[in-house]
C-alpha positions as CSV (number, residue, x, y, z in Angstrom):
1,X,-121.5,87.5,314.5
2,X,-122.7,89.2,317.7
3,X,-124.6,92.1,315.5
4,X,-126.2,89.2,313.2
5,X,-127.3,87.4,316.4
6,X,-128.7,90.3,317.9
7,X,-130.8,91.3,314.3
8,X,-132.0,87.3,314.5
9,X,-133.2,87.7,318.0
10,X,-135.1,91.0,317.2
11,X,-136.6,90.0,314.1
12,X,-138.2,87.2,316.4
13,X,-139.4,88.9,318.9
14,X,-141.1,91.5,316.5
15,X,-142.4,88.5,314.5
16,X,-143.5,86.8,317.8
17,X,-145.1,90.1,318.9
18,X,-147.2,90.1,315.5
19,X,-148.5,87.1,316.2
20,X,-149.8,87.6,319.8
21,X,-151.3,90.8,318.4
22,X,-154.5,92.4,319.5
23,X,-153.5,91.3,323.9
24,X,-156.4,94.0,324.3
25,X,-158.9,96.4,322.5
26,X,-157.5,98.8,319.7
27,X,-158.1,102.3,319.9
28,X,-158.4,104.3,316.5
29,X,-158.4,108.1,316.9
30,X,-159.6,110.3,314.7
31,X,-158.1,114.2,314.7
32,X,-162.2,115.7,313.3
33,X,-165.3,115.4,315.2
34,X,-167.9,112.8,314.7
35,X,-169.8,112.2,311.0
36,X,-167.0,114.0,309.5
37,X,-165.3,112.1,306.1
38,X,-162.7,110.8,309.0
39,X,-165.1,109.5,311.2
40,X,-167.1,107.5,308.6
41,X,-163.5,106.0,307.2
42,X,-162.2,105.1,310.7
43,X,-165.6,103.2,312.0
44,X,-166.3,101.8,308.5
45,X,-162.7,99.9,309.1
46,X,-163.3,99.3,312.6
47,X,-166.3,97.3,312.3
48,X,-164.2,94.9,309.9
49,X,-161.3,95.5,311.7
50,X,-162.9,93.7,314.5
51,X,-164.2,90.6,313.5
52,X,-160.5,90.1,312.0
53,X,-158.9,90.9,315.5
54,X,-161.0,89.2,317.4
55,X,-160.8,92.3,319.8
56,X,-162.9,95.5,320.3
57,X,-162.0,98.6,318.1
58,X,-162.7,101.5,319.3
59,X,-162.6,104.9,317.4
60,X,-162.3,108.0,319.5
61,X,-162.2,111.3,318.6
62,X,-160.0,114.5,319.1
63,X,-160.2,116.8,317.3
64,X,-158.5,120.4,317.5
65,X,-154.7,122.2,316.1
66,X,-155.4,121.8,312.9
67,X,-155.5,117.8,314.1
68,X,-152.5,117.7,315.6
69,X,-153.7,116.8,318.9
70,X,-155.1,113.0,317.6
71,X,-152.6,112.7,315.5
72,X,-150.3,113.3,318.7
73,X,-151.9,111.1,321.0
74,X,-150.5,107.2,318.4
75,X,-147.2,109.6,318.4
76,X,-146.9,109.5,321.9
77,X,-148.9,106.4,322.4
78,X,-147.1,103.1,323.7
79,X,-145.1,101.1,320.3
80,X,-147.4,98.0,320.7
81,X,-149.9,98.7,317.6
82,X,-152.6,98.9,320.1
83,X,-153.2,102.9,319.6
84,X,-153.4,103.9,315.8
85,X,-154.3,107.3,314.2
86,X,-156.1,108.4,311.4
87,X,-153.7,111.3,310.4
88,X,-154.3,113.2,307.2
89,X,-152.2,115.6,304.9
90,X,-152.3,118.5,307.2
91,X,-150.8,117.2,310.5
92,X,-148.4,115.1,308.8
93,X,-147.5,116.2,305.4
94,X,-147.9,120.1,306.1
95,X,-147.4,120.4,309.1
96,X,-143.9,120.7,309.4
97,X,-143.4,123.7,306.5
98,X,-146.8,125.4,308.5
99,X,-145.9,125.2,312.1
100,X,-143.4,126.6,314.0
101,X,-143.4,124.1,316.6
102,X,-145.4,121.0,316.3
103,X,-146.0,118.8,319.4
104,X,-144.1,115.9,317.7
105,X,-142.3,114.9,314.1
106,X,-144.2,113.2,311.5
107,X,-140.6,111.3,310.3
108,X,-139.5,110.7,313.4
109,X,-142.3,109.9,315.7
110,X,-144.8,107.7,313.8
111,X,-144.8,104.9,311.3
112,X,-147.0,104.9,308.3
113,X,-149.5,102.2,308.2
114,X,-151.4,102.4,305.2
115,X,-153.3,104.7,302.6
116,X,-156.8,104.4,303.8
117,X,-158.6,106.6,301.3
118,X,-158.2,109.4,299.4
119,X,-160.7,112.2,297.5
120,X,-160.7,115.7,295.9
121,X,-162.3,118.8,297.8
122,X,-165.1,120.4,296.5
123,X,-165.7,124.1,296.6
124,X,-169.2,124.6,298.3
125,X,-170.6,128.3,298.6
126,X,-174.1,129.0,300.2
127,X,-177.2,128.6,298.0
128,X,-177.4,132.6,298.6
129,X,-174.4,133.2,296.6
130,X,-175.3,134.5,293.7
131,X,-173.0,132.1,291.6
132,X,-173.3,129.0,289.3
133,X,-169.8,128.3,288.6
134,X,-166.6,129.1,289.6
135,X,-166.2,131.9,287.0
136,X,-169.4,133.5,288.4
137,X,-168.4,132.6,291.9
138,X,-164.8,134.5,291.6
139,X,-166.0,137.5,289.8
140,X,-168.4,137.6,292.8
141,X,-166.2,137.7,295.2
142,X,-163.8,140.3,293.9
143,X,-166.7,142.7,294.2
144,X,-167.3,142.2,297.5
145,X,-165.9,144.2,300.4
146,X,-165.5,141.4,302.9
147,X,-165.6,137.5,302.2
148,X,-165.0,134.9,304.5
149,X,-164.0,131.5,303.9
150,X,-164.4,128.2,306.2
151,X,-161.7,125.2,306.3
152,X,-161.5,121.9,308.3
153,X,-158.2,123.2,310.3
154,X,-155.4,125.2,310.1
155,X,-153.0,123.3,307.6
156,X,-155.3,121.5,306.5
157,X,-155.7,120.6,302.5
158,X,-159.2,122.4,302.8
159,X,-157.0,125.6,303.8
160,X,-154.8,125.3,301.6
161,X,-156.4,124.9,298.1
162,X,-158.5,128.0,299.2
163,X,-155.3,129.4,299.4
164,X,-153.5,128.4,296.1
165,X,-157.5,129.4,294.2
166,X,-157.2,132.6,296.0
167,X,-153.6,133.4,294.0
168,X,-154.6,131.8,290.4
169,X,-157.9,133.4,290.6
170,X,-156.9,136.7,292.1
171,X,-159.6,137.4,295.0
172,X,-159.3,138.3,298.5
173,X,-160.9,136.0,301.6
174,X,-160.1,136.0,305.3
175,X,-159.6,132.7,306.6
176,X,-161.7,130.8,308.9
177,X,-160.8,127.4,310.3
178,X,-163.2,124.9,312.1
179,X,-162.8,121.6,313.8
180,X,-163.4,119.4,310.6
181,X,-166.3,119.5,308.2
182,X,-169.6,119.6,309.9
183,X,-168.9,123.2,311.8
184,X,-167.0,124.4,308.6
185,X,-170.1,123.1,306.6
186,X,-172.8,124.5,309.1
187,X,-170.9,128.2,309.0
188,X,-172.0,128.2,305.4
189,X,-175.6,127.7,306.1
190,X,-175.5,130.2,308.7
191,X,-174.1,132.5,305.8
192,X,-171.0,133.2,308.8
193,X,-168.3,132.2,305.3
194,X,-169.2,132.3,301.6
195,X,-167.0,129.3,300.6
196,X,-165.3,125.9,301.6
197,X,-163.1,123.3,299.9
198,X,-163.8,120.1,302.0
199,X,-164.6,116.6,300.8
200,X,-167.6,115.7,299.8
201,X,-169.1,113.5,302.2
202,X,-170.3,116.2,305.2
203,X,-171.8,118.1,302.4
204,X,-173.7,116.4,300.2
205,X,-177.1,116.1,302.6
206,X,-176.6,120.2,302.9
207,X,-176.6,120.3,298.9
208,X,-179.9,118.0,298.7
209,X,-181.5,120.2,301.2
210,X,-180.7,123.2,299.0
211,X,-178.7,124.9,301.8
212,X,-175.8,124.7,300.0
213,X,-174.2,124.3,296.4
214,X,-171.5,122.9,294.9
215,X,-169.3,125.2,291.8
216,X,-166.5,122.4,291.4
217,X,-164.1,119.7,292.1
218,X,-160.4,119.9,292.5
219,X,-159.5,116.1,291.0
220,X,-157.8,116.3,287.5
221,X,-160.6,114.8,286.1
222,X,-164.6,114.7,287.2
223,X,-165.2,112.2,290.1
224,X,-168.1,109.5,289.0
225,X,-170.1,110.2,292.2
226,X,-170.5,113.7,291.0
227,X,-170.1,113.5,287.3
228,X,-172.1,116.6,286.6
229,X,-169.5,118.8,288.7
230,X,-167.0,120.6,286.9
231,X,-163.5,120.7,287.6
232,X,-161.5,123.8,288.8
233,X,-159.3,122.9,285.9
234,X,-161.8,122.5,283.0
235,X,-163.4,126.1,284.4
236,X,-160.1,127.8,283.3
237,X,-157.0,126.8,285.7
238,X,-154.8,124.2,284.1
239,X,-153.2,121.9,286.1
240,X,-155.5,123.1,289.2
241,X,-155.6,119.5,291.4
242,X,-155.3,119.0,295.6
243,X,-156.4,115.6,296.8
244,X,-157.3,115.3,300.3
245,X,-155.7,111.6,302.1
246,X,-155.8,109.7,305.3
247,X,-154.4,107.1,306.7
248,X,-153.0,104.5,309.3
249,X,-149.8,106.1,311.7
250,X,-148.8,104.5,314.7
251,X,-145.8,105.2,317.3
252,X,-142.8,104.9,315.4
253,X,-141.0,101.9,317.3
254,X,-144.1,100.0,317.0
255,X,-142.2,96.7,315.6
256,X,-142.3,96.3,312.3
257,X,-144.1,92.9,312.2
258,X,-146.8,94.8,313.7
259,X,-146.7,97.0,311.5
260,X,-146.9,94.5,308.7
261,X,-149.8,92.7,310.2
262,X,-152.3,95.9,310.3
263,X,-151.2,97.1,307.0
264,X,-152.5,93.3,305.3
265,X,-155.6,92.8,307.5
266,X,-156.1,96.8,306.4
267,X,-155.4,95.6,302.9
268,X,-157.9,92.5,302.8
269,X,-160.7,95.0,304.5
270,X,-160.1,97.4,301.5
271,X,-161.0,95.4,299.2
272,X,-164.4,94.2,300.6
273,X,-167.1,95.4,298.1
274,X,-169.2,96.4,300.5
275,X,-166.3,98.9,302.0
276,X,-165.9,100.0,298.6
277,X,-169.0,100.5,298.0
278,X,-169.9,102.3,301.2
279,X,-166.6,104.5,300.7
280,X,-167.6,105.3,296.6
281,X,-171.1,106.2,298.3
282,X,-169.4,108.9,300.0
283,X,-166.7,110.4,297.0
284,X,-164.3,108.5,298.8
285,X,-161.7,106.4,296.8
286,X,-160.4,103.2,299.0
287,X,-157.0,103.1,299.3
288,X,-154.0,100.3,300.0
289,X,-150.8,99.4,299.5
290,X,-147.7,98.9,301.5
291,X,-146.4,100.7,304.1
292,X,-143.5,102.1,302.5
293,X,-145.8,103.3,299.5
294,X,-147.3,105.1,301.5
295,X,-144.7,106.8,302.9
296,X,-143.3,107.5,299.4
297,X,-146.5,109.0,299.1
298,X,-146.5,111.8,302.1
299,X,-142.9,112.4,301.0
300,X,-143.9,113.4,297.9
301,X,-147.2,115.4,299.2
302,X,-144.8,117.6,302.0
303,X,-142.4,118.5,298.8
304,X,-145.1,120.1,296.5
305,X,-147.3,121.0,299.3
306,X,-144.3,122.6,300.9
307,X,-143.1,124.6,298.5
308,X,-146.8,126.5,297.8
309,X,-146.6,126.9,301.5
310,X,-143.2,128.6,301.1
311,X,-144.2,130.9,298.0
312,X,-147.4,131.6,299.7
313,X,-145.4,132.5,302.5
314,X,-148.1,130.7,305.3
315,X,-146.4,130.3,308.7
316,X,-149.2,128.9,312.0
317,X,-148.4,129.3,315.4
């Protein structure tokens, strides 16, 4: 009877804590650098996110370790709701079959919000590359005595994919990881790497300026917003796909009303046409769903992530 009083009492105080939520502006960090695809999900939401508050939003970001160090910042962060992060596959689903030590545990230190969006890379190379296609591209690069490629962070889904290509396609690359997608993009126009799997957001203004060109797409099937881009599958790799996600984390004893409360007012701004819109503008695909989907969902991304990482044999300091 004591133990049922005692669940009663905290299931009202986490519901009462839900409802007196926002008490003061709520900070969003983002683990990339400003007008990277993070940055434009995180203030597209916060500029909703707002009005539905009634409280300032304010997206900061961090980036750095391979993300980590946002992503570290709502793991260490008070449990009120108050300090979110927009984590993504490589400090929370890789992360822990990369790094030796991380400065906290996805599954123990945050709690899953919600799926914000999620997109496939696309494998950019510099317009000087003599190559049209991925075929072209990789018999390219065998030839060569010394190529470099660019990714958004160590761990990150960018790295990785360049990885698991390099092993199907059998070429040789020295890795070269950047603070998120603008410096990765802008070492390709300096010609400093010859190729990058990012999203497609921070590169499409580098592809209309002719900097920079585009071979393929690593979705199962070509994206709409670039339906003339062939996929690394249909260009002779079967079963070739690695979707890049983000999403909502917070502390982990943030209440679970809280919780609860973001995740549907997330939920309700995700469906906005105009957010679609905007997002579909960019390659990105709006996400939602409940919190535990989501979780389901990075479960399921660590265990066939984490075994490549184990074949491929990748360890990060």
């Amino acid at each position: 009877m004591q133990r049922l009083v005692a669940c009663l009492l905290a299931l009202g105080a986490s519901v009462a804590a839900a409802e007196g939520w926002p008490e003061r502006p709520v900070r969003i960090v983002v683990p990339a650098p400003a007008a990277s695809s993070l940055d434009v999900v995180a203030r597209t939401l916060a500029e909703k996110l707002k009005d539905a508050w009634k409280q300032p939003v304010v997206v900061e970001n961090k980036a750095g370790a391979g993300g980590m160090l946002g992503v570290d910042v709502a793991a260490k962060a008070a449990p009120d709701g108050h300090t979110l992060a927009l984590g993504f596959n490589g400090p929370i689903a890789f992360g822990p079959r990369l790094y030796t030590r991380m400065p906290y545990d996805p599954a123990r230190d945050l709690a899953p919000i919600v799926l914000a969006t999620s997109q496939p890379n696309v494998l950019a190379v510099p317009a000087a590359v003599p190559a049209a296609s991925l075929a072209e591209f990789v018999a390219w690069a065998r030839k060569q005595r010394a190529v470099s490629y660019a990714s958004v962070g160590n761990g990150s889904s960018s790295h990785l994919t360049m990885e698991l290509l390099k092993i199907a396609a059998g070429f040789d690359a020295v890795h070269v990881p950047y603070a998120g997608s603008p410096p990765a993009a802008a070492s390709l126009v300096a010609g400093e790497t010859q190729a990058l799997f990012a999203v497609a957001p921070a590169l499409l203004p580098l592809v209309q300026a002719g900097r920079i060109k585009l071979l393929a797409v690593t979705s199962a099937e070509r994206v709409p917003q670039l339906a003339d881009l062939p996929t690394v599958t249909e260009q002779g790799y079967p079963g070739f796909e690695a979707l890049a996600w983000n999403g909502l984390f917070t502390a982990a004893a943030t209440p679970g009303a809280i919780v609860e409360r973001i995740n549907a007012d997330v939920n309700r701004v995700l469906q906005l046409p105009d957010v679609r819109d905007a997002f579909a503008r960019q390659g990105l695909i709006a996400g939602g769903g409940s919190a535990a989907r989501f979780k389901t969902m990075i479960d399921n991304d660590a265990a066939k992530w984490g075994a490549i990482i184990d074949t491929l044999g990748i360890k990060l300091e």
